[in-house]
C-alpha positions in Angstrom: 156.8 95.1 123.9 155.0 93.5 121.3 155.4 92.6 117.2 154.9 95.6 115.3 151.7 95.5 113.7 152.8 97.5 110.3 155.8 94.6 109.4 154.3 91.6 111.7 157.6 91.7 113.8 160.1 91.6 110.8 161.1 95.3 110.7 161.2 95.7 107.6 158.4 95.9 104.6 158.2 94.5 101.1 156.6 96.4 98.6 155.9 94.3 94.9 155.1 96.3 91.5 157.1 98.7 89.6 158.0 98.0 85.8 159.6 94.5 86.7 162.2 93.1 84.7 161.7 89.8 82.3 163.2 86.6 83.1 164.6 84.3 80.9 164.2 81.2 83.4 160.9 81.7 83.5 159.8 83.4 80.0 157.8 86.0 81.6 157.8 89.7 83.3 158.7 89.4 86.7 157.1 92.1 89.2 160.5 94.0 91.1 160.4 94.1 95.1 161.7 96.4 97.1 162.7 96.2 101.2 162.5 99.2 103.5 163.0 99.7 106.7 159.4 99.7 108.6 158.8 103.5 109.8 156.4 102.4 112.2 158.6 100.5 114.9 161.7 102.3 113.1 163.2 99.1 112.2 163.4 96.7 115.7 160.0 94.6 114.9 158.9 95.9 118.1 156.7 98.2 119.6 155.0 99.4 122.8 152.5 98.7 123.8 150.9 101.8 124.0 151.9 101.9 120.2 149.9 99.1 119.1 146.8 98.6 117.5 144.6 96.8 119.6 142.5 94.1 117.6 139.6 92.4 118.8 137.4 89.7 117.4 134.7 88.9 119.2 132.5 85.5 118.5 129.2 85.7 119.6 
């Protein structure tokens, strides 16, 4: 098993935009967030092995 490569292990993702809403602490538009469960590993932060993307750097 390894971290899913989609939410880095959290199972869940955070997606940032939408209309926002404006904050009177700050004095500005704030973006909204949003948290869903990651499709990828279905939610465990895990994956197999098999599953995973395979990333290689190589330094030459």
């Amino acid at each position: 098993m390894r971290h899913c490569p989609h939410c880095g292990g959290d199972g869940y993702v955070v997606y940032v935009g939408g209309p926002g809403y404006y904050s009177s602490a700050f004095g500005n538009w704030l973006p909204s967030d949003r948290e869903e469960r990651c499709s990828f590993c279905g939610g465990t932060g895990l994956v197999e092995v098999e599953d995973a993307e395979e990333v290689e750097v190589f330094q030459g």
